[in-house]
C-alpha beads as a LAMMPS data file, in Angstrom:
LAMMPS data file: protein, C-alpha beads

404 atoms
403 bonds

1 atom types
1 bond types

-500.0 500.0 xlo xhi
-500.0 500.0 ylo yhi
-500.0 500.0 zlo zhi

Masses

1 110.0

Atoms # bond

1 1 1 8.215 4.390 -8.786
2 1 1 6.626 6.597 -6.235
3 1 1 8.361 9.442 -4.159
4 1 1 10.266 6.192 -2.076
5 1 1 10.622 3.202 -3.099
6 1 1 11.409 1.015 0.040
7 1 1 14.330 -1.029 0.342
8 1 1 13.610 -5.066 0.399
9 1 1 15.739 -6.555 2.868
10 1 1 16.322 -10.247 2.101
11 1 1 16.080 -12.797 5.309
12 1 1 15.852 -16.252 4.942
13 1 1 12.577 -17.596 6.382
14 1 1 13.226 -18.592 10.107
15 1 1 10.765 -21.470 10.001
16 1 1 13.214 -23.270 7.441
17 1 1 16.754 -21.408 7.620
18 1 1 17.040 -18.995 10.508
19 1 1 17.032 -15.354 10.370
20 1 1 19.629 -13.966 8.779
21 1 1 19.135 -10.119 7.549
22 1 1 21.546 -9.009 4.707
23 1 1 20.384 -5.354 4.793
24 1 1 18.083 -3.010 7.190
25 1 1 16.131 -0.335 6.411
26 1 1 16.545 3.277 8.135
27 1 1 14.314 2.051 11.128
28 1 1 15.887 -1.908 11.099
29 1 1 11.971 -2.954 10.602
30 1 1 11.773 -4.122 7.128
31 1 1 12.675 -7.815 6.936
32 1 1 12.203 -9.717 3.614
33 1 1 11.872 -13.340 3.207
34 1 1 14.014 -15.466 1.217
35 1 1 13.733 -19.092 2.164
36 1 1 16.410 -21.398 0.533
37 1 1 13.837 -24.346 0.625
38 1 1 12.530 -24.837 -2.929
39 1 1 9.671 -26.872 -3.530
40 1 1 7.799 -27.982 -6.935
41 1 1 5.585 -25.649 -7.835
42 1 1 2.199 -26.673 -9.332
43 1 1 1.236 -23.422 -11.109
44 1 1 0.563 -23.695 -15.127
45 1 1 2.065 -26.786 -16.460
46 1 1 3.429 -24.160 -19.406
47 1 1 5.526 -21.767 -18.429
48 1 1 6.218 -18.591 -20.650
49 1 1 9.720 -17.824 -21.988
50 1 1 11.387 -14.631 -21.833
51 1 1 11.464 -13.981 -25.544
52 1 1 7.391 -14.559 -25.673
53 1 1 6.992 -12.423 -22.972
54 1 1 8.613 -9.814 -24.082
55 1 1 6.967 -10.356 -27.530
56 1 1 3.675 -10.470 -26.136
57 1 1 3.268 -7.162 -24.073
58 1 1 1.902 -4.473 -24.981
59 1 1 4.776 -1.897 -23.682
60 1 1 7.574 -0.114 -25.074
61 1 1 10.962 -1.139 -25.575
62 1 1 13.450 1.659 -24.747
63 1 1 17.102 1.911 -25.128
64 1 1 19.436 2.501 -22.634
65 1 1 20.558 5.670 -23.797
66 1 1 16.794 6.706 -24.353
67 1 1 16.430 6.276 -20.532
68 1 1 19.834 7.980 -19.521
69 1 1 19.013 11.127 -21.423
70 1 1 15.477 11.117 -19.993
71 1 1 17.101 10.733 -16.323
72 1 1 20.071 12.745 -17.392
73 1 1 22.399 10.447 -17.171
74 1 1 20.731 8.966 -13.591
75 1 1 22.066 11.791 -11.801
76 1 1 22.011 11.384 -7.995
77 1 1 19.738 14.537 -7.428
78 1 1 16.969 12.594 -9.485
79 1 1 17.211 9.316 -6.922
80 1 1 13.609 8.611 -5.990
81 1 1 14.326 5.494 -4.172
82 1 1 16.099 2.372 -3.995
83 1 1 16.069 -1.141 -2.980
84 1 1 17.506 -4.528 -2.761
85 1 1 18.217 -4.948 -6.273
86 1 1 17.845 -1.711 -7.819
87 1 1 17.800 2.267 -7.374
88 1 1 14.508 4.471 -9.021
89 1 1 14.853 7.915 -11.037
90 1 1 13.012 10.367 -12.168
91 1 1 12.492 11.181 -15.797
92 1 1 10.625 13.183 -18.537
93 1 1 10.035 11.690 -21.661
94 1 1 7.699 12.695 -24.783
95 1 1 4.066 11.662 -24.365
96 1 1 3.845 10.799 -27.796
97 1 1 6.584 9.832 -28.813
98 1 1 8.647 8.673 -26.001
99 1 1 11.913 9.898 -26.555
100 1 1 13.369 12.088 -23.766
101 1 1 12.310 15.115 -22.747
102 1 1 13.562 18.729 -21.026
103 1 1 13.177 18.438 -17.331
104 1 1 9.867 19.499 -16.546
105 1 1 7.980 18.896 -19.714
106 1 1 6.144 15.787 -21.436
107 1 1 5.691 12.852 -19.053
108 1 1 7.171 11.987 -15.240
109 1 1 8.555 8.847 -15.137
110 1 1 9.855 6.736 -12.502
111 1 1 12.320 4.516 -14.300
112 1 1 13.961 1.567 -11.962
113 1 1 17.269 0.497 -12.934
114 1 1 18.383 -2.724 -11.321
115 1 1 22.097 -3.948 -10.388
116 1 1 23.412 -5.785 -13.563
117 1 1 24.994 -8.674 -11.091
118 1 1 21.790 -9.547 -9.595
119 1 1 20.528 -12.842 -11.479
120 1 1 17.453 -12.450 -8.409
121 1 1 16.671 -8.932 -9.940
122 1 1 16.638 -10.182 -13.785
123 1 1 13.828 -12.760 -12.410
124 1 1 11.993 -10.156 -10.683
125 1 1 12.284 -7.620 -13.580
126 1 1 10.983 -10.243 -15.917
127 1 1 8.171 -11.088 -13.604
128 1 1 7.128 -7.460 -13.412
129 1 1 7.313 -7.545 -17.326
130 1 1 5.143 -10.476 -17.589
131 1 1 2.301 -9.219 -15.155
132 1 1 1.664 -5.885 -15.976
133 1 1 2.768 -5.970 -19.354
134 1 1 -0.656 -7.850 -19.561
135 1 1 -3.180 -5.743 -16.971
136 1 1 -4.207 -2.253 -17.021
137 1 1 -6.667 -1.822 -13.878
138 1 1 -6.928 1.658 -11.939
139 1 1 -5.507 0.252 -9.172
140 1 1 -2.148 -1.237 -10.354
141 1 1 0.662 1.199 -10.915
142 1 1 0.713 1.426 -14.901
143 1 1 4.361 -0.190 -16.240
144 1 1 5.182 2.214 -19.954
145 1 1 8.373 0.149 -20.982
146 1 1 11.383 -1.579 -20.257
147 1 1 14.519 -1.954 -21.555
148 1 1 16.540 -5.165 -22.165
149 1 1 19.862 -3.879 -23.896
150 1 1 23.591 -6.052 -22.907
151 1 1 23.465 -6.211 -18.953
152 1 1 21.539 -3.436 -18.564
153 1 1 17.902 -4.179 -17.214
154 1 1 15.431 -1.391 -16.608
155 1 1 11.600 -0.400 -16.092
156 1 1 9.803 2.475 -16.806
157 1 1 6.589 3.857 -15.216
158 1 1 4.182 6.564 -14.735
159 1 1 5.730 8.447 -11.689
160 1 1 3.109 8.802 -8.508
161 1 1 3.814 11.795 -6.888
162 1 1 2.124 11.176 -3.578
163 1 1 5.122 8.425 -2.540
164 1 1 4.083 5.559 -0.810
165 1 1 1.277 4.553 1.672
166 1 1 4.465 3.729 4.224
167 1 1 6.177 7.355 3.745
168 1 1 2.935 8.459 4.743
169 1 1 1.732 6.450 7.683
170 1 1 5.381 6.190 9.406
171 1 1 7.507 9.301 8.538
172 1 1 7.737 12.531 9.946
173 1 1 8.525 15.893 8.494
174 1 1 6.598 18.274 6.535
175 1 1 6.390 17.104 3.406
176 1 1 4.205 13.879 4.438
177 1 1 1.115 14.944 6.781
178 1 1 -0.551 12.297 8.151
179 1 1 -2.887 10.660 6.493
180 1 1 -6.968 11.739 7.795
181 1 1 -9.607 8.930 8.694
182 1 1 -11.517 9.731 5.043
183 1 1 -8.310 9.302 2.950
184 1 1 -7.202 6.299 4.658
185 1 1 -10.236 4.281 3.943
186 1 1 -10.009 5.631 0.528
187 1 1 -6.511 4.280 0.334
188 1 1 -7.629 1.077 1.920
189 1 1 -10.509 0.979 -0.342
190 1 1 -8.150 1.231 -3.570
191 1 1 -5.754 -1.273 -2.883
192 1 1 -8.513 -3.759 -2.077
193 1 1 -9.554 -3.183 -5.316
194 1 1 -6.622 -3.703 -6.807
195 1 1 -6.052 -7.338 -4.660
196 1 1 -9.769 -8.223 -6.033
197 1 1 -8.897 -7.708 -9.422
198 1 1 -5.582 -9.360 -9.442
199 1 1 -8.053 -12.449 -7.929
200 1 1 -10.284 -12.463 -10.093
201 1 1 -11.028 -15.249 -13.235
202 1 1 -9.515 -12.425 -15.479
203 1 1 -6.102 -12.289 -13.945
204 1 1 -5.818 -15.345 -11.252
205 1 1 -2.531 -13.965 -9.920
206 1 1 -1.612 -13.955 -6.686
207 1 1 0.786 -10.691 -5.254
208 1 1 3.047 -11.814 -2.497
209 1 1 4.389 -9.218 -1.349
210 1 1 1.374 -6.936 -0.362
211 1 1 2.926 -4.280 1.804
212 1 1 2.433 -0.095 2.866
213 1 1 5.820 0.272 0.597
214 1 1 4.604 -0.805 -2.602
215 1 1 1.024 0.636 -2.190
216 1 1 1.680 3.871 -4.282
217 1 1 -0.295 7.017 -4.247
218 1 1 -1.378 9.603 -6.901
219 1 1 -1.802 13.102 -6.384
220 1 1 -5.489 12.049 -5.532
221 1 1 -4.521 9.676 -3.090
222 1 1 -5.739 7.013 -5.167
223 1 1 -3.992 3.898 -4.297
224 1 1 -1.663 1.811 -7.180
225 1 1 -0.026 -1.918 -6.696
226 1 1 3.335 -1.193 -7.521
227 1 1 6.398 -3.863 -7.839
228 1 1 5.277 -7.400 -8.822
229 1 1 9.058 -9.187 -7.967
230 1 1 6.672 -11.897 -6.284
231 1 1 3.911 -12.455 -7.809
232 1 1 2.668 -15.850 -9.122
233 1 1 0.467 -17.132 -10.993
234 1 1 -2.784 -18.661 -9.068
235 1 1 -3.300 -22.499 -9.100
236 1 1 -4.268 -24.187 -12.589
237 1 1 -7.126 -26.940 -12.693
238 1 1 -7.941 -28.289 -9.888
239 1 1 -5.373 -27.241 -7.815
240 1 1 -5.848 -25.750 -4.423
241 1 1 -2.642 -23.786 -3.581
242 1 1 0.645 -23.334 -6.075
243 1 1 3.791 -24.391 -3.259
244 1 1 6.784 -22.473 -4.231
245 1 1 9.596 -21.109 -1.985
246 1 1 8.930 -18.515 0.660
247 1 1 9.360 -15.246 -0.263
248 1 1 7.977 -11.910 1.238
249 1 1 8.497 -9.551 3.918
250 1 1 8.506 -10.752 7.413
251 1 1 5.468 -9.141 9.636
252 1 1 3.452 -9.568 6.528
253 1 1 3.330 -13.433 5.124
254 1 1 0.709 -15.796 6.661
255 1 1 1.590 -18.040 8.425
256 1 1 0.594 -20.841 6.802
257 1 1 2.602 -19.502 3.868
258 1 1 6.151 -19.440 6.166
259 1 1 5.486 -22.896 7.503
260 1 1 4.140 -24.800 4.102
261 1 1 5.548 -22.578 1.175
262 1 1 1.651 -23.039 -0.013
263 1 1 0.670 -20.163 -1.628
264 1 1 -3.105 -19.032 -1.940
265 1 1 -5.296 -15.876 -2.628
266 1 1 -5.983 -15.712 1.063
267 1 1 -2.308 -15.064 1.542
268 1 1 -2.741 -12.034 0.519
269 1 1 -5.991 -11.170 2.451
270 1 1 -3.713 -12.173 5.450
271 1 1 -0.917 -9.269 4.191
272 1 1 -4.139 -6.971 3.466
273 1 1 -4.639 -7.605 7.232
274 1 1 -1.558 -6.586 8.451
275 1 1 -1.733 -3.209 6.127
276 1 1 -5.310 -2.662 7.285
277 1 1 -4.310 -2.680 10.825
278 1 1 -1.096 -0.713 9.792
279 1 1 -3.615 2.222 9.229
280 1 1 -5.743 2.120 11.669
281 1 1 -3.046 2.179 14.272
282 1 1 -0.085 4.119 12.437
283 1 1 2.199 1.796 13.480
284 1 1 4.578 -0.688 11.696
285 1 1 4.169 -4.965 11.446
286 1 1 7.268 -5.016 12.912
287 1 1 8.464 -2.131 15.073
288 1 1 11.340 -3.541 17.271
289 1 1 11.660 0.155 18.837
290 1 1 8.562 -0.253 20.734
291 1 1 7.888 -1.708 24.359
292 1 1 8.417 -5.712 25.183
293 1 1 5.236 -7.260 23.620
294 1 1 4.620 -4.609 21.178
295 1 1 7.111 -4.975 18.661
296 1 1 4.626 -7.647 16.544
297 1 1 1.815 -5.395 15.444
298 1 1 -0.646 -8.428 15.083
299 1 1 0.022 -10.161 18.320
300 1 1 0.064 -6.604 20.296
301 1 1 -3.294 -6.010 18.434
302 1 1 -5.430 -9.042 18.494
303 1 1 -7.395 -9.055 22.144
304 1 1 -8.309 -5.354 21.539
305 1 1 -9.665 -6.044 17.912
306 1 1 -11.721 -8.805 19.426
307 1 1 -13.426 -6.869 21.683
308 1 1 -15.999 -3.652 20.951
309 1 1 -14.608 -1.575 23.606
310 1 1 -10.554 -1.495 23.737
311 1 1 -10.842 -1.567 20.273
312 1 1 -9.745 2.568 20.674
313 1 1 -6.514 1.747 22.129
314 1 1 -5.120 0.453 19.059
315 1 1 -6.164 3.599 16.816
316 1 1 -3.724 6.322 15.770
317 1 1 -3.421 8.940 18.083
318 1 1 -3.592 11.548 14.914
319 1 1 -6.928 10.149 14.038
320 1 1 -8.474 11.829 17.157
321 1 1 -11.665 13.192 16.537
322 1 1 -12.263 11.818 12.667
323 1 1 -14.152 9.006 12.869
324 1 1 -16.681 7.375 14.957
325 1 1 -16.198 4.487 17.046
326 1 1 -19.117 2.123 14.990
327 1 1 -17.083 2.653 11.806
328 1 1 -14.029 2.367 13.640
329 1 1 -15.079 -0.688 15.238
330 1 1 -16.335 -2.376 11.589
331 1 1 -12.761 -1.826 10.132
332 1 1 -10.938 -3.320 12.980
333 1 1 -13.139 -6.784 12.849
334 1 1 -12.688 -6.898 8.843
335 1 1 -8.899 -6.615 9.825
336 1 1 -9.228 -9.358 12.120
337 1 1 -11.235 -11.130 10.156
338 1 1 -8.345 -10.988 7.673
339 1 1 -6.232 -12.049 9.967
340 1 1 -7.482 -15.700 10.856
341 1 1 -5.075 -17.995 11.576
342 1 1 -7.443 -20.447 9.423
343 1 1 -7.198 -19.316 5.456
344 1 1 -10.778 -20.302 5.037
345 1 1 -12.166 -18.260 6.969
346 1 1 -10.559 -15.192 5.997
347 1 1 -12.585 -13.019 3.874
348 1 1 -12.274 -12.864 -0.464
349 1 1 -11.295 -9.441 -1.621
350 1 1 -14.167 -8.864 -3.500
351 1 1 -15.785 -9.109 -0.128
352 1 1 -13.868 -6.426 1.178
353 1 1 -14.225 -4.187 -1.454
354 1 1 -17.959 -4.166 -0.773
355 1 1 -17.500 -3.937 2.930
356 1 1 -15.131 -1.055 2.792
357 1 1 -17.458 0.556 -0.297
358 1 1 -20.402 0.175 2.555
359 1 1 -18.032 1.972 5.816
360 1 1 -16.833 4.886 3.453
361 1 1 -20.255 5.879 2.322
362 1 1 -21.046 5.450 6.538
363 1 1 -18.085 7.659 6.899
364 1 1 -19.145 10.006 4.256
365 1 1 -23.104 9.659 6.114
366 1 1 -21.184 10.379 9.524
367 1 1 -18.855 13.456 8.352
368 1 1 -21.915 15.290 6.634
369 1 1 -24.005 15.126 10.070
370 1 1 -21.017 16.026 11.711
371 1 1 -20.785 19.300 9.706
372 1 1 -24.280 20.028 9.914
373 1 1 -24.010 19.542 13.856
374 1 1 -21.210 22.189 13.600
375 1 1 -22.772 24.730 11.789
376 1 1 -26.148 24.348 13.609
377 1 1 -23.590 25.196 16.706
378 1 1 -22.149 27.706 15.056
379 1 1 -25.321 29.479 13.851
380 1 1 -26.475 29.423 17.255
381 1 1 -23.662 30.959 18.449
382 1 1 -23.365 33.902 16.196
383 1 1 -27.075 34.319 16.922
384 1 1 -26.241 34.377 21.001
385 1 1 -23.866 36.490 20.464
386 1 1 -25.364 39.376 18.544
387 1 1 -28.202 38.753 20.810
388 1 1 -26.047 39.441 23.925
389 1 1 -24.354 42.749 21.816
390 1 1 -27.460 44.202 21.384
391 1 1 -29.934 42.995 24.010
392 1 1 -28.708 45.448 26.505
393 1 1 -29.694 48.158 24.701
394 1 1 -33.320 47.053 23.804
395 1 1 -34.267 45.348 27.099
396 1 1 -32.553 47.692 30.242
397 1 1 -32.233 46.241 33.310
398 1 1 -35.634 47.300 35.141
399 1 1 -35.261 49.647 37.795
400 1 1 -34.156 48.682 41.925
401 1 1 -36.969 51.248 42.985
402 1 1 -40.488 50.361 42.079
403 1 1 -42.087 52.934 40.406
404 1 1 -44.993 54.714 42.507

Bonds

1 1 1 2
2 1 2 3
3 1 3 4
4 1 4 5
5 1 5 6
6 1 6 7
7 1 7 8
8 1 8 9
9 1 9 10
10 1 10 11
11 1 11 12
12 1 12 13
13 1 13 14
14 1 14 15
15 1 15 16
16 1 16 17
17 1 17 18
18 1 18 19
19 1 19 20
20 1 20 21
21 1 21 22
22 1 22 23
23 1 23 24
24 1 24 25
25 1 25 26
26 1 26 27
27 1 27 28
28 1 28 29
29 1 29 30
30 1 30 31
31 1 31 32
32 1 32 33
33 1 33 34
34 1 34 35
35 1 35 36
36 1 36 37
37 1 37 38
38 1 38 39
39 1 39 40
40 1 40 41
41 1 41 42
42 1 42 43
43 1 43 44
44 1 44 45
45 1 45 46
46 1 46 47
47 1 47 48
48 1 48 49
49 1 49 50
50 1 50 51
51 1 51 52
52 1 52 53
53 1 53 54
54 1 54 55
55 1 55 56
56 1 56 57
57 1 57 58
58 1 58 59
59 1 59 60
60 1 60 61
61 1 61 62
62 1 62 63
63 1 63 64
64 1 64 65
65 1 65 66
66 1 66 67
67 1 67 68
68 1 68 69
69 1 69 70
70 1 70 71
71 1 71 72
72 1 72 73
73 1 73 74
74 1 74 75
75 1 75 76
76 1 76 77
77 1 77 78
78 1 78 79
79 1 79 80
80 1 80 81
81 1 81 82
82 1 82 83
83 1 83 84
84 1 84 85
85 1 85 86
86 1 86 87
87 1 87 88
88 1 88 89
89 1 89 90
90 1 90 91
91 1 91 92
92 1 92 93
93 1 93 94
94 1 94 95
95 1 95 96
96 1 96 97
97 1 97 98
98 1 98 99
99 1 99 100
100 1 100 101
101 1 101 102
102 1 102 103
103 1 103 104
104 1 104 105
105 1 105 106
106 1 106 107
107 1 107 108
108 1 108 109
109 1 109 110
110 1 110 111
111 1 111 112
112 1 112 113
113 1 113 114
114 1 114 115
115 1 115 116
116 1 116 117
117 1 117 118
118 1 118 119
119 1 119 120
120 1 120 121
121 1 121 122
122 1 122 123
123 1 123 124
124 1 124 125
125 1 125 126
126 1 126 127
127 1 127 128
128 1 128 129
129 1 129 130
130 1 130 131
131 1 131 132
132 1 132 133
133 1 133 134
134 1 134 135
135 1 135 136
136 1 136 137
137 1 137 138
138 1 138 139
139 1 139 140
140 1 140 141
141 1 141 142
142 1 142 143
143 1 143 144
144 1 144 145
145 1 145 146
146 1 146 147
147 1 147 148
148 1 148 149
149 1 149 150
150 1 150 151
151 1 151 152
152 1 152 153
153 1 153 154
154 1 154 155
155 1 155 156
156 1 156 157
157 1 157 158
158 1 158 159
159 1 159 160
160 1 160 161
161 1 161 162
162 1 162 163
163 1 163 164
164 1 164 165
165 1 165 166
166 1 166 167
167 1 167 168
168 1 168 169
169 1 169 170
170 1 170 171
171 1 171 172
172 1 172 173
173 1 173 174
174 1 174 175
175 1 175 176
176 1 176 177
177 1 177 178
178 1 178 179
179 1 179 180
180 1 180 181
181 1 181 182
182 1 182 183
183 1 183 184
184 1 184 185
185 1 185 186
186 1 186 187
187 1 187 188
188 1 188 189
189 1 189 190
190 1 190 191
191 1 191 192
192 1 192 193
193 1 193 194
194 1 194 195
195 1 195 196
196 1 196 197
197 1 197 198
198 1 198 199
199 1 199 200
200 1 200 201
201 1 201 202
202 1 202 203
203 1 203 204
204 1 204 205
205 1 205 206
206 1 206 207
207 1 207 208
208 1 208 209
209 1 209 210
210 1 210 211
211 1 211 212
212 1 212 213
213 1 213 214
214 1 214 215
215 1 215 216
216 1 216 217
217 1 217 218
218 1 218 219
219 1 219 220
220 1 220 221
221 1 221 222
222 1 222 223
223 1 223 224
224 1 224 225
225 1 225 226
226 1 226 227
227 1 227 228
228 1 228 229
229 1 229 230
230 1 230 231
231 1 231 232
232 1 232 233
233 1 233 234
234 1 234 235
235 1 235 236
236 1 236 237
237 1 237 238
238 1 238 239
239 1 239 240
240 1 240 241
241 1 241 242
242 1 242 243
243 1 243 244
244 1 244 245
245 1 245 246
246 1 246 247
247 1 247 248
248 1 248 249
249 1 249 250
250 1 250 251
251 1 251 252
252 1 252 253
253 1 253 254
254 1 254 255
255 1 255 256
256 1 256 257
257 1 257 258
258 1 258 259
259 1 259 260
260 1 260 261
261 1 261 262
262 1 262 263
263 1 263 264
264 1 264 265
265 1 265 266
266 1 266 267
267 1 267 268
268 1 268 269
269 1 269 270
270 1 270 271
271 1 271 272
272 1 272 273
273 1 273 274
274 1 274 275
275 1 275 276
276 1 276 277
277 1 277 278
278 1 278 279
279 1 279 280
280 1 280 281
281 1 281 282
282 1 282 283
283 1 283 284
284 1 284 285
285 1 285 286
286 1 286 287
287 1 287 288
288 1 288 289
289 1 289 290
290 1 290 291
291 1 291 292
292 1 292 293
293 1 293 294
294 1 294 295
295 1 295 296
296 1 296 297
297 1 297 298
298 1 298 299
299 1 299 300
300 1 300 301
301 1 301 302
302 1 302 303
303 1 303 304
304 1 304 305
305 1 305 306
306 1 306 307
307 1 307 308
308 1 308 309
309 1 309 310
310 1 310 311
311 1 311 312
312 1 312 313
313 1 313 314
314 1 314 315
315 1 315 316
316 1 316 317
317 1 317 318
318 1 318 319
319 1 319 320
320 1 320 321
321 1 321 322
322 1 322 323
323 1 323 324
324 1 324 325
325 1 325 326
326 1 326 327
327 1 327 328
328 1 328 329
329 1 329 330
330 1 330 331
331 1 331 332
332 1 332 333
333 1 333 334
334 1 334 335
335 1 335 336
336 1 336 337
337 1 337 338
338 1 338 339
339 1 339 340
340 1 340 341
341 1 341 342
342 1 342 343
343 1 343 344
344 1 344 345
345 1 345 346
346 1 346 347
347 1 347 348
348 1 348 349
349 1 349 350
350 1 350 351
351 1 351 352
352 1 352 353
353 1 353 354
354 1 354 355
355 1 355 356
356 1 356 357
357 1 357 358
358 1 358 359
359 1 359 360
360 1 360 361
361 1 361 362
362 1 362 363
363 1 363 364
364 1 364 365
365 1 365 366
366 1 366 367
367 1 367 368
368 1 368 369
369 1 369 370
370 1 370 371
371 1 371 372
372 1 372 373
373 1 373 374
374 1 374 375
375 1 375 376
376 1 376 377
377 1 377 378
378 1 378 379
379 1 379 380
380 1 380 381
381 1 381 382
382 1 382 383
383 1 383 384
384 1 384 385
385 1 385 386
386 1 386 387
387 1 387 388
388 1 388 389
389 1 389 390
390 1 390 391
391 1 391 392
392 1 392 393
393 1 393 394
394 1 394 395
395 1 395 396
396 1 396 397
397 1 397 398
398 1 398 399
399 1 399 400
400 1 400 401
401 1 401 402
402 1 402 403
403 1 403 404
């Protein structure tokens, strides 16, 4: 969908099964779970079938060959990702009509074609149909079409150029910079948004599978909610969690979720958590190439979060200089407020997004004095210097000898 789409790695959940990773990722961090436990799951007592949801969206129905001349013919140069159950490629299509297009004109796509032999990936690919063939919000990546044609199951979407949050948090090279103080509360900012609305009494969804990889970024760094495999419905009635089997990506799920199966909202504030931390301190939820007692970003974290001063020694080293500690501080107690081992007392994300909406307009408070500062500095400067060019000349030294 984005620049990278991020490989999920399927693991069964080691509170029920055992770990037991089928695939890693470049790094061998990314671990997905897949628990083998099902339970009954007490979502909507009607469940939609695949022929009304399908009817009922509001997206277009390509054809296969539609999509291969658009990718031309999904050739490996146009690869923008891939992952457990799928690779992504870039297209061009018509904007009006939606027939392909000449490379370079009309409409980028990002169109994700998944392996015909997984039955997992025809759930997932129906589940992404279902969600977003209903929402449009700013914040969730916008879903154009699909196409259901003999084996062949595929999704199109707008294409966000930026890549993903992880690409640029965790990679190095020269293509993604990391990301400044300003744009990473902007990104947090955005994908809080797009939690709260996926929350709210409109939608009533829960995500699963919040993570940096399938936060997507436009080229305004505005943040998208891309790939909704996971996502469930919230609980109907009077209902007070929907239990379902445990699915995710390790580092990420709360820990209720791994030990119960029951699913809430606040299981997703706990991933929001983990991502929120992820940016402050530009490193992974699970990074088994650090130090003993480092490799589990939230248990590394935690005793500097809780206290005012060592919160600085879990912030990015890159971040030197761009924020100030007050701010600083604020974001790493909302992250561990996130992070409660007690659902309840986590946070809601429309909570968030007005405590984040409050520390960016700080930042944005902070960065302006900042500037002013500077230029005051600089002004004065200039004006010593000139002063020290030409003083010499109007104000000699006054003579050793006193004048009789």
């Amino acid at each position: 969908m984005g620049i990278c789409l991020s490989a999920r790695i399927k693991a069964e959940n080691p509170t029920h099964t055992g770990v037991n990773s089928e695939h890693d990722s470049s790094d061998g961090n990314d671990n997905s779970i897949s628990s083998s436990k099902s339970s009954s799951i007490s979502g909507p007592p009607t469940l939609r079938t695949e022929g009304e949801i399908l009817q009922s969206s509001n997206l277009k129905s390509f054809s296969f060959s539609d999509i291969k001349m658009a990718t031309r013919n999904f050739r490996p140069d146009s690869v923008l990702g891939g992952g457990g159950f799928g690779s992504v490629f870039k297209g061009w299509i018509d904007e009006n009509s939606f027939t392909a297009a000449k490379p370079g004109t009309g409409l980028i796509i990002a169109a994700k074609k998944l392996h015909q032999e997984s039955f997992q990936g025809h759930r997932e690919w129906l589940a992404e149909v279902n969600y977003l063939g209903q929402f449009s919000h700013p914040h969730l990546v916008k879903l154009i079409g699909y196409c259901l044609e003999d084996d062949h199951r595929l999704l199109v979407y707008e294409f966000m150029p930026r890549g993903s949050l992880e690409n640029h948090l965790f990679r190095r090279g020269s293509y993604f910079q990391p990301l400044s103080w300003s744009l990473r509360l902007k990104v947090a900012l955005g994908a809080a948004k797009g939690l709260a609305f996926l929350h709210s009494a409109e939608a009533k969804v829960i995500y699963r599978d919040f993570k940096t990889s399938n936060i997507l970024l436009d080229s305004n760094y505005n943040a998208k909610l891309s790939d909704f495999g996971l996502a469930k419905d919230g609980p109907a009635g009077d209902k007070s969690h929907v239990s379902t089997r445990v699915m995710g990506t390790y580092g990420y799920a709360a820990p209720e979720y791994l030990a119960t199966g029951h699913l809430t909202a606040k299981s997703d504030v706990y991933s929001y958590g983990v991502v929120l931390l992820e940016m402050l301190s530009g490193r992974r939820a699970i990074d088994k190439n650090r130090p003993s007692g480092e490799h589990k970003l939230v248990e590394w974290s935690k005793p500097y979060l809780a206290n005012k001063r060592k919160v600085f020694r879990i912030m990015d080293n890159r971040l030197e200089g761009q924020y100030t500690m007050d701010v600083a501080q604020k974001v790493a107690n909302l992250a561990l407020r996130c992070l409660s081992l007690e659902p309840k007392l986590r946070p809601k994300m429309v909570d968030i997004v007005k405590e984040l909406e409050q520390l960016q307009e700080s930042n944005n408070i902070d960065n302006n004095r900042s500037k002013t500062r500077n230029a005051s500095r600089q002004r004065r400067r200039s004006a010593g210097d000139a002063l020290g060019k030409f003083g010499k000349a109007a104000y000699p030294r006054p003579s050793a000898t006193p004048p009789e």
